[in-house]
Phi, psi and omega in degrees: 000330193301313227261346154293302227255352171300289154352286159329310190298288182340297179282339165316285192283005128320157183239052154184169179257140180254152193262151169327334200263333181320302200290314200286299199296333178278343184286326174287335190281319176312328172293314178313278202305317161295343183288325177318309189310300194298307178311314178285329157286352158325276206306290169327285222285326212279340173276027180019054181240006202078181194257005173258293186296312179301318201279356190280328260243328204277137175324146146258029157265354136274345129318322204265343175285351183288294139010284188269008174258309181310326184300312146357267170315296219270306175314313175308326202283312217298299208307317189304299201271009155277323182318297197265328197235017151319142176221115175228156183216146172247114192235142178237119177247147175244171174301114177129351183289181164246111175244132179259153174192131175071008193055010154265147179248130192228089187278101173292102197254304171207179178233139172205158184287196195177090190265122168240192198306309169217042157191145160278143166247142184243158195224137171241123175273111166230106168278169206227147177219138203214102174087084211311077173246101184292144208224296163192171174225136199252129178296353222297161215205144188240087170278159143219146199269138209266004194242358172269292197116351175336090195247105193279172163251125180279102193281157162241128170235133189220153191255165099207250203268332192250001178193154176249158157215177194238127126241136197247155190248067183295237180261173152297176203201286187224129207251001167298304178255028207003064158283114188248150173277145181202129170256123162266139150261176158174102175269054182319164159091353187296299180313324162305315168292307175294344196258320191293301169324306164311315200288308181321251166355294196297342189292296190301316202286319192293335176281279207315311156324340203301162175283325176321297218287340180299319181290338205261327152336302195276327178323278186318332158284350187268312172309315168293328179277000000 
């Protein structure tokens, strides 16, 4: 009951709508992660030494699989709402557009030039808003590099745990109207992936450390001399 209605909140208080196998999928992660919690207050609680000495008593090879299985969960969680609540758009905007995405607003305010250490550049400002709150202002930029002739596009971006969002700097489109091809994302769930990994990644090194597998390592070296 905990991990529906923990579940449920969760997609309440998201900011885009999720399709069912979306809703199902946040709900299987909340279960995964609470049942991990809970098996480890078992466990702990079961030498009746308290929960900070009983959880120091438990391996770290149970500890570092609690680890990967919570890491696990949190990757599932990133992929499922980049899967579903991705938002990407091509737009051809002048100064002065709006775009809304994602309940963000994304005002192409002006274009202007920029020369840097070895390419020029044109930059496009776009500050970004939400509930009319200002949140950040993305820079994105079309170089071309001056002793090659190259020329690339400089995405602008901002993070943070629960969401990303791009904005990119495509061709002119009518240079009369400065009118630009301009791409917006909004990836949620990006941070979650990188947090799912880290957790991932810290279980195996913390199961690998255990003292067992060190002992059983040196048996076997010993056996080989």
């Amino acid at each position: 009951p905990v991990s529906v209605v923990t579940g449920a909140a969760l997609v309440a208080f998201s900011d885009g709508e999720m399709p069912f196998v979306g809703v199902l999928a946040v709900i299987m992660v909340v279960y995964v992660i609470l049942a991990q919690v809970s098996d480890w207050l078992q466990k702990a609680l079961a030498f009746r030494v308290g929960l900070l000495r009983g959880a120091g008593r438990l391996t770290r090879a149970y500890h570092g699989m609690l680890l990967g299985h919570i890491g696990l969960a949190v990757i599932v969680a990133g992929v499922t709402q980049v899967s579903f609540r991705e938002v990407e758009r091509d737009l051809r905007m002048v100064p002065g557009d709006v775009a809304e995405v994602a309940g963000y607003q994304f005002t192409f305010a002006e274009v202007t030039e920029r020369a840097g250490a070895n390419f020029d550049a044109i930059r496009a400002i776009v500050p970004v808003t939400a509930n009319g709150r200002d949140i950040v202002i993305l820079t994105p930029e079309k170089r071309t590099y001056r002793v090659s002739g190259q020329v690339m596009t400089e995405a602008a971006l901002h993070s943070n745990f629960f969401r990303d969002l791009y904005v990119a700097l495509g061709e002119p489109i009518d240079q009369a109207e400065q009118a630009w091809a301009v791409r917006i994302y909004y990836k949620p769930g990006i941070g979650w992936l990188w947090m799912g990994s880290l957790l991932l990644g810290m279980g195996g090194f913390l199961a690998a450390s255990d003292r067992r597998y060190r002992s059983k390592s040196s048996e076997q070296t010993d056996a080989v001399a």
